[in-house]
N, C-alpha and C positions, 0 to 999 in steps of 0.2 A: 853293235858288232863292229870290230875294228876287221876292215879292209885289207889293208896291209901292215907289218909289221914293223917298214920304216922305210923312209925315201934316203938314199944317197945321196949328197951332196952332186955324185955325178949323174944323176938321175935314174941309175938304176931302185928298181923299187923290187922290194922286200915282200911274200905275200905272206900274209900271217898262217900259220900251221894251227890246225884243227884238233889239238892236240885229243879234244874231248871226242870228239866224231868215232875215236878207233874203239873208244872204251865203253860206247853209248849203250851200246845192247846189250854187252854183260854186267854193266853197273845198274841196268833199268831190268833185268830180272832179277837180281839181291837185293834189292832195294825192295820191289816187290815181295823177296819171298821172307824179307826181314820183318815188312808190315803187316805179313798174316803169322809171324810166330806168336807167339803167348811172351808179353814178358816178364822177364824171372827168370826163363827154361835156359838151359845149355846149347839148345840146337840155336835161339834168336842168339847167344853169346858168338857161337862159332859164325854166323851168317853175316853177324854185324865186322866181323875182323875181315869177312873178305870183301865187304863194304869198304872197309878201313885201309885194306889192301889197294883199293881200285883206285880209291880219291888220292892216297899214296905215289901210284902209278902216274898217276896225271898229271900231279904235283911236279913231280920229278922230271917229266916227260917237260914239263915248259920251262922247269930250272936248266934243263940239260940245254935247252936252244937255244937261250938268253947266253950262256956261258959260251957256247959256240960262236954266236953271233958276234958278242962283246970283244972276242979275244983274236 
């Protein structure tokens, strides 16, 4: 696990953001409820996209901080 997310040449230090920590509990119940559907059905189709949605979210959420950070 990384610490920080970067030291300053002027020693300010950067703490890394936990980007996953916000998403843990609603990605750890779909993920759950995706591995007791039957698969083939419609309901595991719909369950797995907001799976796809969360990992999406997260994605996003560390592209967003880099680009802030960087600029």
């Amino acid at each position: 696990m990384i610490n920080r997310l970067a030291t300053l040449s002027t020693g300010e230090k950067i703490a890394n953001p936990k980007h996953g920590a916000k998403w843990q509990r609603r990605l750890a119940f779909y993920q759950k409820r995706l591995a007791r559907c039957q698969k083939g059905s419609k309901r595991r189709a719909h369950v797995k996209q907001h799976v796809a949605r969360l990992h999406e979210k997260i994605g996003n959420s560390r592209t967003d901080t880099l680009h802030k950070f960087s600029t």
